[in-house]
C-alpha positions as CSV (number, residue, x, y, z in Angstrom):
1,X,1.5,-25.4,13.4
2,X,5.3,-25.1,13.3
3,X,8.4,-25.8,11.7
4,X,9.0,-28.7,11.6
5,X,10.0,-29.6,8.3
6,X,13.3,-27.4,8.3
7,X,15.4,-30.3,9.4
8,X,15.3,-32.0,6.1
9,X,15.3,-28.4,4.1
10,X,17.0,-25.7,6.4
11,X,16.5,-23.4,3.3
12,X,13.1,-24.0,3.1
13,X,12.6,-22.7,7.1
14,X,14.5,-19.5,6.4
15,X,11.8,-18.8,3.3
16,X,8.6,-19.4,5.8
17,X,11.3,-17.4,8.1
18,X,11.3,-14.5,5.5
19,X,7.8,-14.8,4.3
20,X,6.5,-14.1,8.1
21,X,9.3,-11.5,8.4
22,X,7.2,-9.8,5.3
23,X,3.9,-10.2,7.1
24,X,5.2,-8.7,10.1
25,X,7.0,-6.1,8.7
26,X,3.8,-5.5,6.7
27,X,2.4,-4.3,10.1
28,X,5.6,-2.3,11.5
29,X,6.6,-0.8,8.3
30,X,2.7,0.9,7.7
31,X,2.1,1.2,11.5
32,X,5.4,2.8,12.4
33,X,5.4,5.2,9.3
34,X,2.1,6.0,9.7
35,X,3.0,6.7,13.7
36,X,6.1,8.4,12.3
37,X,4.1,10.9,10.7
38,X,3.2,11.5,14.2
39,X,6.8,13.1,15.0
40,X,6.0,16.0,12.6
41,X,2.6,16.4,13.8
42,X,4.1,17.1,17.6
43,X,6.9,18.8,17.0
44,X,4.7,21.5,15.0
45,X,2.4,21.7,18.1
46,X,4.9,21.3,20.6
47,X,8.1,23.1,21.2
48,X,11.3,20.8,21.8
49,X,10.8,21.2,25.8
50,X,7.0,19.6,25.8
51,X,8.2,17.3,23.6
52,X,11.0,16.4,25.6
53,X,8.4,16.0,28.4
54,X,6.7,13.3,25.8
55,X,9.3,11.8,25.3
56,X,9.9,11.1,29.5
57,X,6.6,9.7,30.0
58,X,7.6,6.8,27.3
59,X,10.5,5.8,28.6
60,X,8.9,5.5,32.0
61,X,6.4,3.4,29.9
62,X,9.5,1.6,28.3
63,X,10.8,0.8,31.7
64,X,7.3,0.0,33.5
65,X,6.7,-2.2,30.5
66,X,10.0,-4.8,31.1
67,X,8.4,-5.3,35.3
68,X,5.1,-6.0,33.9
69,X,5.7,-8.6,31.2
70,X,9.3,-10.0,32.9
71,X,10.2,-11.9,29.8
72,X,6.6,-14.2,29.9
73,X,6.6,-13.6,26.3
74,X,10.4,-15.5,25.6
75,X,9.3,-18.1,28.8
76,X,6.1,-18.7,26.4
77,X,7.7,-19.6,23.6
78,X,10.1,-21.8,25.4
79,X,8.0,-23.9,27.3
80,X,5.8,-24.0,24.9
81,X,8.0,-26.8,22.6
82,X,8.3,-28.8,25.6
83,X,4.8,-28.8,27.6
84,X,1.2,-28.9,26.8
85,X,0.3,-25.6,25.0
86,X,-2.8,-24.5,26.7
87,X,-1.7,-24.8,30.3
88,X,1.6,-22.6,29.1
89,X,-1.0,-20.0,28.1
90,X,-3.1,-20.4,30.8
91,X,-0.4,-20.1,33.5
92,X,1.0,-17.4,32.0
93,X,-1.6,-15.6,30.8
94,X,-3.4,-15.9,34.4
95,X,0.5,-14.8,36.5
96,X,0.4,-11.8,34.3
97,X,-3.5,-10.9,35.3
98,X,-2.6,-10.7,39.0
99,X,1.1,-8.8,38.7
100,X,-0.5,-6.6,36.2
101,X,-3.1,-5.8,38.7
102,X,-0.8,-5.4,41.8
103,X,1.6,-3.2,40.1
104,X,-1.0,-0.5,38.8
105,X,-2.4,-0.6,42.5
106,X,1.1,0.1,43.9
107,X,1.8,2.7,41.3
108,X,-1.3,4.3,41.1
109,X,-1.5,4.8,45.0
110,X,1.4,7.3,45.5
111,X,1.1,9.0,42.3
112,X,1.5,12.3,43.2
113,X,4.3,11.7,45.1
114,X,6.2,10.1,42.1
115,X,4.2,12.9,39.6
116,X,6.2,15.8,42.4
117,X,9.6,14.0,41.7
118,X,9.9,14.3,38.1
119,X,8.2,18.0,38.4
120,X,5.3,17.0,36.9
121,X,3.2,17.5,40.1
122,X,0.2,19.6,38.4
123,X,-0.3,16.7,35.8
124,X,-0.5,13.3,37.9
125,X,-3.0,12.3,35.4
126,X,-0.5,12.0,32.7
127,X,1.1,9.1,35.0
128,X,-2.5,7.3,35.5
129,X,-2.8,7.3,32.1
130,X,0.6,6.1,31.1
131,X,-0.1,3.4,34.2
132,X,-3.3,2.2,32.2
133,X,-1.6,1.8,28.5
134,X,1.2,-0.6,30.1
135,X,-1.2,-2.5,31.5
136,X,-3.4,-2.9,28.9
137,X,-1.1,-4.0,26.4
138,X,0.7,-6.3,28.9
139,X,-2.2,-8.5,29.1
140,X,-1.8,-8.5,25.2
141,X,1.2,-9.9,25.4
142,X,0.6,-13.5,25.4
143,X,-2.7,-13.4,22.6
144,X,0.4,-11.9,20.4
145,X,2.8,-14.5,21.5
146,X,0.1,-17.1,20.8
147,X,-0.4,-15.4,16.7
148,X,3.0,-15.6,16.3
149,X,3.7,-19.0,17.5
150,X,0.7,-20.2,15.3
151,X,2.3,-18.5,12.3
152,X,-0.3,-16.2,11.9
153,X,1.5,-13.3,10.8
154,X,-1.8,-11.8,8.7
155,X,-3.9,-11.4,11.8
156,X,-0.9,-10.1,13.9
157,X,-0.3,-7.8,11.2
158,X,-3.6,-6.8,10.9
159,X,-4.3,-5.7,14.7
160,X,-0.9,-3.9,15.1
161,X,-2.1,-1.8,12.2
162,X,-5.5,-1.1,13.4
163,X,-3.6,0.6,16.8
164,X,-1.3,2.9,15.0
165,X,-3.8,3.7,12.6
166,X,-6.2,4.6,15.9
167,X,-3.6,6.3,17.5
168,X,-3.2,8.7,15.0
169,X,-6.6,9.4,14.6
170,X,-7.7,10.3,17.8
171,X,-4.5,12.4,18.4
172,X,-5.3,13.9,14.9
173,X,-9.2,14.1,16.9
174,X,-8.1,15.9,19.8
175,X,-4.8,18.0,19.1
176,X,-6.2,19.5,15.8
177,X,-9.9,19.5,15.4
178,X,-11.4,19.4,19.2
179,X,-8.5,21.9,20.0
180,X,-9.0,23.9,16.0
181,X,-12.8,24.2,17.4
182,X,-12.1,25.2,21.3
183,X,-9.7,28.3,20.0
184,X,-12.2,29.1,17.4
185,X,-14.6,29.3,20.2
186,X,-17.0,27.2,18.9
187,X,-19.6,26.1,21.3
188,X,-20.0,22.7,20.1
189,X,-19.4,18.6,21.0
190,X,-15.9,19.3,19.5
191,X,-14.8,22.2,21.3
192,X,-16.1,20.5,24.6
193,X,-13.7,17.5,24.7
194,X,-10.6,20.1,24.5
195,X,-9.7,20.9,27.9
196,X,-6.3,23.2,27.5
197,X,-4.5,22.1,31.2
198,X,-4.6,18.7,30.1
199,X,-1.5,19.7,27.9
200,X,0.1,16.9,26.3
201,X,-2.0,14.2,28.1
202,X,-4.1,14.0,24.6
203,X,-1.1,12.2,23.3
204,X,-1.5,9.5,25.8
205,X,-5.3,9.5,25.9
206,X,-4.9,8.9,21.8
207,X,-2.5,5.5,23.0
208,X,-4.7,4.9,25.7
209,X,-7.8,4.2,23.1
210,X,-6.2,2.3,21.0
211,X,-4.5,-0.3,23.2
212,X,-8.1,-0.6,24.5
213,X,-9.5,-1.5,20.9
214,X,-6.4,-3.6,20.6
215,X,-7.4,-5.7,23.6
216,X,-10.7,-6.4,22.8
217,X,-9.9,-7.6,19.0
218,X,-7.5,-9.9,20.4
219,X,-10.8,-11.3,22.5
220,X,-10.6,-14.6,20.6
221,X,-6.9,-15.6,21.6
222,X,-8.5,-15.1,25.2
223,X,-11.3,-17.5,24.1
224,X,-10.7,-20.2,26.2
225,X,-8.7,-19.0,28.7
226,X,-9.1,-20.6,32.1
227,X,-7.3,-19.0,35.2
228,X,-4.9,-21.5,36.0
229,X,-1.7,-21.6,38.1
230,X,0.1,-25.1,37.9
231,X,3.1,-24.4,41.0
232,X,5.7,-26.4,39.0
233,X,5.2,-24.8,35.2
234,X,4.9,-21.2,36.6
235,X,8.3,-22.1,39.0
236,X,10.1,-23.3,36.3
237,X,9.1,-20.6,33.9
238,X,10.0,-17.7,36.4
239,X,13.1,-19.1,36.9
240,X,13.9,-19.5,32.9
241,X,12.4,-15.4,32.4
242,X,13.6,-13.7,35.9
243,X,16.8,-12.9,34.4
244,X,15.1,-11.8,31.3
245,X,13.5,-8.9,33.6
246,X,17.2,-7.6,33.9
247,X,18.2,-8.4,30.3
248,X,14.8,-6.1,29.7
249,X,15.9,-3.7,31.9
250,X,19.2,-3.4,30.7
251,X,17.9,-2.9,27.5
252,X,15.6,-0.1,28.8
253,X,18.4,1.6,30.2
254,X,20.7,1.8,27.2
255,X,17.6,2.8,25.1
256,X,16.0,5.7,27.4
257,X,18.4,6.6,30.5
258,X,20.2,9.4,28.1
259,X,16.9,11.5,28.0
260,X,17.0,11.3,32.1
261,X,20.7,12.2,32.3
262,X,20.6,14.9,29.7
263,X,18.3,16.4,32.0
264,X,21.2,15.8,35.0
265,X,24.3,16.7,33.5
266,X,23.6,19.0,30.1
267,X,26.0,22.1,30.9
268,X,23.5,24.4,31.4
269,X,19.8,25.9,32.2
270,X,16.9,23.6,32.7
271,X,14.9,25.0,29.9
272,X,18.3,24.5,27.8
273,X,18.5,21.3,28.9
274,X,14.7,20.3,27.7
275,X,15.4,21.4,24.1
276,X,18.8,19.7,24.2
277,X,16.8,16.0,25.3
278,X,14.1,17.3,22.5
279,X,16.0,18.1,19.7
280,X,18.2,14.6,20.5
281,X,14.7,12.8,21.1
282,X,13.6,14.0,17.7
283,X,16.3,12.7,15.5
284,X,16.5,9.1,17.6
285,X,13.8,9.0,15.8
286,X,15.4,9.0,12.3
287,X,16.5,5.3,13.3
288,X,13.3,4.0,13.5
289,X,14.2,2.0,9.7
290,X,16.6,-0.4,11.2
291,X,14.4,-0.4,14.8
292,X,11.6,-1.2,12.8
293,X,13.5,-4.2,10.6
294,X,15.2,-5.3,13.7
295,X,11.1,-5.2,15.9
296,X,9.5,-7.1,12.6
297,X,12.6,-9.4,12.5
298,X,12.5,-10.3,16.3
299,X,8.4,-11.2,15.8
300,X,9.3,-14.1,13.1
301,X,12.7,-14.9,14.5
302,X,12.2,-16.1,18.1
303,X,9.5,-18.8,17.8
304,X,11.4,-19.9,14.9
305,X,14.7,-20.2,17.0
306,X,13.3,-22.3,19.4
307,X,11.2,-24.6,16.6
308,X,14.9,-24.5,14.8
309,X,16.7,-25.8,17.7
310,X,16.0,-29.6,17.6
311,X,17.4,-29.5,14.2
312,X,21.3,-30.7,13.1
313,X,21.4,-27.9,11.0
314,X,20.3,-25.6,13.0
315,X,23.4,-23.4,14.0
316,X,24.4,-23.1,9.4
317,X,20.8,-22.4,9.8
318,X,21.5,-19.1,12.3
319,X,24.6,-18.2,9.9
320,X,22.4,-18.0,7.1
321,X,19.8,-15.7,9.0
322,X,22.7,-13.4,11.0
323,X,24.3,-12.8,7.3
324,X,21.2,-11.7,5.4
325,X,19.6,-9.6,8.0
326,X,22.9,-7.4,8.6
327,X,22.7,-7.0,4.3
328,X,19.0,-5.9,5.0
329,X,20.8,-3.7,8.5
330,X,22.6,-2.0,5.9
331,X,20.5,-0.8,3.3
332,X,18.4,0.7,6.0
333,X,20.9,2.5,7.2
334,X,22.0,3.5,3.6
335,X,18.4,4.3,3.0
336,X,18.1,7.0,5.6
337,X,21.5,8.2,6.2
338,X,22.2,9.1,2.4
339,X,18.6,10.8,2.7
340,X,19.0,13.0,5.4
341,X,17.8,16.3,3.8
342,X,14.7,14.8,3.4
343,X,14.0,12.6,5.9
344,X,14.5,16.1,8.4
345,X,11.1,17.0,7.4
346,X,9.5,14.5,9.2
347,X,10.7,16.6,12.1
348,X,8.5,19.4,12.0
349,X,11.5,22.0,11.1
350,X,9.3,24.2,9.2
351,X,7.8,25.2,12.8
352,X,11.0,24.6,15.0
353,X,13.7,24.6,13.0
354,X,15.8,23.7,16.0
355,X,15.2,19.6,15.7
356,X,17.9,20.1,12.6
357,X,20.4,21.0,15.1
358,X,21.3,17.7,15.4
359,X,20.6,15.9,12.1
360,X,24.3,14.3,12.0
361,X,24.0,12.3,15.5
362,X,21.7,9.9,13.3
363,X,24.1,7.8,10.9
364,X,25.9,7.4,14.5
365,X,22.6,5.7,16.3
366,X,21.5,3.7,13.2
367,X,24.9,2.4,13.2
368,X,24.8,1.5,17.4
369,X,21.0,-0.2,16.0
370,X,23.0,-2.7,13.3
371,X,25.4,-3.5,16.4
372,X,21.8,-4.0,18.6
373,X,20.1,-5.7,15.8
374,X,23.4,-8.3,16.1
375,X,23.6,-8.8,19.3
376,X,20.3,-9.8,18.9
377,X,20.7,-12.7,16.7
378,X,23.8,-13.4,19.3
379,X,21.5,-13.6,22.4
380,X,19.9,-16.7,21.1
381,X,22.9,-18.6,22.3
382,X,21.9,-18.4,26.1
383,X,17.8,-18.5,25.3
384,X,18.3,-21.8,23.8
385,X,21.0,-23.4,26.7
386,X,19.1,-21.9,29.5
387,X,21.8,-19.3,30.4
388,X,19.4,-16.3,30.9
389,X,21.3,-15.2,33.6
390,X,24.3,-14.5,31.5
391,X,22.2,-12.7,28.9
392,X,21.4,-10.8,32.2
393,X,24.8,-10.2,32.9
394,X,26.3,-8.9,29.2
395,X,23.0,-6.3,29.5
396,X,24.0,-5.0,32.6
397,X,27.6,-4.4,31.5
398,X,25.9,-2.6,28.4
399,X,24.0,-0.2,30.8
400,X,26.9,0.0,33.3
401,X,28.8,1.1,30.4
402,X,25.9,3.4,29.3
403,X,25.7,5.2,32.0
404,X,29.5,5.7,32.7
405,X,30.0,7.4,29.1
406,X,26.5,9.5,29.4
407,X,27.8,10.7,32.7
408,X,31.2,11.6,31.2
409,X,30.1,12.5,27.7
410,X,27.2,14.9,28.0
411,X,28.6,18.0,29.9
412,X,31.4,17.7,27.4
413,X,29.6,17.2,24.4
414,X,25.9,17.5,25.0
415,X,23.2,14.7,22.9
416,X,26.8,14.0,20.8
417,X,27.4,12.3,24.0
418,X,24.5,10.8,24.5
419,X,24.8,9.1,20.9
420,X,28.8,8.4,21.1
421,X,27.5,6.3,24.8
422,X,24.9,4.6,22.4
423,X,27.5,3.1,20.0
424,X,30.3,2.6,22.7
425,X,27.1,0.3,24.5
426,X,25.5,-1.5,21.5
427,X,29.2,-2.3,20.1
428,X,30.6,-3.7,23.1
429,X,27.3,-5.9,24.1
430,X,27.7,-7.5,20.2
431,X,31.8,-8.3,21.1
432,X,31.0,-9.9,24.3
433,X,27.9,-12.2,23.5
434,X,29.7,-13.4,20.0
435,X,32.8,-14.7,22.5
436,X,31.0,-16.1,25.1
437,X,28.4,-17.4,22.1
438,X,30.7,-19.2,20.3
439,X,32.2,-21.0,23.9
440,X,28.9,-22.2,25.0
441,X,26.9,-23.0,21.4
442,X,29.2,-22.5,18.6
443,X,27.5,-20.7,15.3
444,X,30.0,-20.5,12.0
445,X,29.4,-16.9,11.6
446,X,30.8,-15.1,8.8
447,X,32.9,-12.5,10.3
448,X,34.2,-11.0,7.2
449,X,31.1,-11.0,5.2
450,X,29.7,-9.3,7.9
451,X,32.9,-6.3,8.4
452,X,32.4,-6.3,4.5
453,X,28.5,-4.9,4.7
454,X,28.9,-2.5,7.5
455,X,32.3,-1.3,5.9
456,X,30.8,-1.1,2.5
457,X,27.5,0.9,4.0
458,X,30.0,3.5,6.8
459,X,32.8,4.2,2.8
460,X,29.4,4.6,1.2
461,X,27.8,7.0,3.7
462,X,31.3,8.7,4.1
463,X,31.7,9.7,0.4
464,X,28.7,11.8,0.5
465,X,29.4,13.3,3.6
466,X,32.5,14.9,2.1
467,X,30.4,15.8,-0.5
468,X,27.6,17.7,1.9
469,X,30.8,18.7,3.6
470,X,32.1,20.7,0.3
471,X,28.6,22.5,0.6
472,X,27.3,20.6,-2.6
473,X,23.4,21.7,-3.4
474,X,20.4,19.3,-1.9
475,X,19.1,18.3,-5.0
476,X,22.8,16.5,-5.8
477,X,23.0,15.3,-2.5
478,X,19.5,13.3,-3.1
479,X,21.1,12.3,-6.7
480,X,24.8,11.3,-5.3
481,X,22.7,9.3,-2.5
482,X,20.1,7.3,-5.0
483,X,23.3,6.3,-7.1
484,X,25.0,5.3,-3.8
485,X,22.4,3.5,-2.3
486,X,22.0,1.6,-6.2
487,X,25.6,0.5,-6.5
488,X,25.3,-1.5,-2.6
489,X,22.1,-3.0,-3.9
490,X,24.2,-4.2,-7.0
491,X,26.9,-5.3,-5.0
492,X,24.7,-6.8,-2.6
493,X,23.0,-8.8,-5.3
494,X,26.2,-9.8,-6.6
495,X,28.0,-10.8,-3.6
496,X,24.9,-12.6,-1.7
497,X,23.7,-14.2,-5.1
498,X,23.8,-17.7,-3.6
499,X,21.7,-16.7,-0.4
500,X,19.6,-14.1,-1.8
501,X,18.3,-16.7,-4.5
502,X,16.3,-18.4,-1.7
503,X,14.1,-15.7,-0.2
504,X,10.9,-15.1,-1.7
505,X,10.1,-12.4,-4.2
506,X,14.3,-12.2,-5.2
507,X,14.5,-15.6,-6.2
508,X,12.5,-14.5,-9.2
509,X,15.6,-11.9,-9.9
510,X,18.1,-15.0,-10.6
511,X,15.8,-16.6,-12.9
């Protein structure tokens, strides 16, 4: 199943484009809210230093994640419009089996060692564990890949739910009714699963279960899997995803290498230092509306790239996409930075009222994620001419260019500089791939529809901070933000009447 009518109707590929984008968002927006509601739920039980040790263990999983899948799921897609489908899936389904399997053995061999260096030495478990869920859900990479590429959004959708929603339960399970019965002193089957020195390894133990499940409903899209390595297709498609391992890793680095060197160069104590990397932890979470557009965007967008590609129309087409997804950018950021009184409850302040601390870094990261979001779009410039290695090569300027400014920034500033870095990064990675974009596979943009958008959401946001700024109650602040957030939505549907009148559900507003 594909695309391929969208030569003779561009328009017509951007609708299935926006109806997937629906389906999978369908399964970001109610899994990530409902594993939002997890932030509260930790930050009440743990104070900002565990949490800052929570928030370690998933960026190593972030970073283990990029060497385990090395960009099989883009290779996938790629080689998929060229070759015969089921030997793509089976060669790379069956290269990931055997890395997957040699990397946990290498990890999981010296763990102690590498528990000792990041002074975690009486939990190595917490590793293991961490260790297991990458490697679970790297060998659900490709069943994924293969939904999506099928345009099944409603199955996709339907799984990623069933993981968050069995996350939460079992951390729900363990943290609050096996630990609620243990310090009652119950004597029961709850009480006995609660063993206190495993600490905060419930959280993973929670993830750990539900990749698991997730694995074995995706048992179909193994159906028929055959272990299979064909030397030329897995040559060719290492050499068309090796750079992506860099462009991965980049990417992990500019997302998680501030909650390492916030640890390294906060200007003062260790303990001081934890808080500082939970309380900035905490409220990088506040982006999560634009990461989550930007995630459910990515899931529709890059098989339909490639199934785009053969078409004449195809770089209007990209113009078209790139201009409505920074309106949608926008609103999000609108949505949460206009709402800030509120959304801070999500962040258990009640208990620790020191995650508020640093409520006003946020409008600065969900502005870096509209920059990440575009550069995004950008990057399909070198995906579809083969140039992975300069993909590789912008990322590793970004993370060069994170870690300069961190290492500068934070002994000055503290988690401001850690978020200042994050914009500096995302900002100049967008300026770069646009000019070398538009050399190698030029894409009429719209620059100033695109400066109007962001402009109009930063005046927007700005006006009620000089309102919170003249110490203005909360409940005018909420009612300043609804009528700001209102008057972009009528100017949006103004301005973008011609484009918006094509995407499903708003058509019906034009009629």
């Amino acid at each position: 199943m594909g695309l391929t009518f969208v030569e003779k109707n561009p328009l017509a590929g951007i609708r299935q484009l926006a109806s997937q984008t629906l389906w999978y968002g369908l399964s970001n927006i109610f899994g990530r809210f409902i594993n939002y509601l997890l932030t509260p739920i930790l930050t009440y039980i743990y104070a900002a230093s565990d949490y800052g040790d929570i928030s370690i263990l998933f960026a190593i999983a972030a970073f283990l994640n990029i060497f385990y899948t090395y960009g099989m799921e883009t290779s996938y897609f790629r080689f998929n419009k060229d070759g015969n489908e089921r030997n793509v899936l089976n060669s790379s389904m069956s290269i990931l089996l055997i890395t997957t399997l040699l990397y946990s053995t290498l990890l999981i061999l010296p763990v102690q060692s590498i528990a000792a260096a990041l002074k975690m030495e009486n939990h190595p478990e917490w590793l293991i564990m961490v260790i297991a869920i990458v490697a679970i859900d790297t060998l659900t990479v490709i069943p994924f890949a293969k939904l999506r590429n099928e345009n099944r959004p409603r199955k996709f959708a339907l799984i990623k739910i069933i993981n968050i929603l069995t996350n939460m339960f079992f951390v729900v399970f363990f943290l609050y009714w096996c630990k609620g019965a243990y310090e009652a002193g119950n004597k029961g089957f709850l009480s006995s699963l609660y063993l206190p020195q495993l600490g905060i390894g419930y959280v993973f133990i929670a993830n750990l279960i539900a990749s698991g499940l997730t694995l074995i409903l995706l048992s179909k899209e193994w159906g028929g899997f055959q272990f299979q390595i064909q030397g030329e297709l897995i040559r060719s498609m290492l050499v068309y995803s090796t750079p992506l391992i860099i462009v991965g890793f980049g990417g992990i680095i500019n997302e998680t290498i501030d909650r390492f060197m916030i640890l390294w160069r906060y200007d003062g104590t260790e303990v001081a230092a934890r808080t500082a990397n939970g309380i900035y932890s905490a409220n990088y979470k506040l982006s999560v509306m634009i990461v989550l557009f930007i995630q459910t965007f990515r899931m529709g967008a890059e098989p339909f790239f490639f199934k785009q590609s053969s078409s004449a129309d195809a770089p209007a087409t990209y113009a078209r996409v790139m201009r409505l997804f920074i309106v949608v950018c926008c609103a999000c950021f609108l949505l949460v930075v206009l709402f800030l009184d509120a959304w801070k409850y999500f962040m258990g302040i009640g208990m620790h009222p020191e995650y508020a601390e640093g409520l006003l870094i946020v409008p600065v990261l969900m502005l870096a994620k509209i920059f990440l979001g575009i550069y995004y779009n950008l990057s399909i410039w070198y995906k579809l001419t083969n140039r992975t290695s300069t993909g590789a090569l912008i990322t590793l300027i970004g993370a060069a260019i994170t870690i300069a400014l961190n290492y500068v920034l934070i002994p000055i500033y503290g988690y401001w500089g850690c978020a200042m870095a994050t914009l500096g990064c995302y900002g100049s990675m967008m300026v770069i791939s646009y000019a070398m974009g538009q050399r190698h596979y030029p894409v009429p943009y719209n620059l100033s529809n695109a400066f109007l958008h962001i402009g109009l959401a930063v005046g927007l946001f700005s006006i009620q901070f000089v309102l919170r700024q003249s110490g203005i109650e909360t409940i005018w602040l909420h009612v300043t933000g609804a009528l700001l957030l209102l008057c972009y939505l009528v100017l949006v549907l103004t301005i973008e009447k011609k484009e918006l009148k094509h995407v499903p559900l708003l058509n019906k507003i034009y009629r």
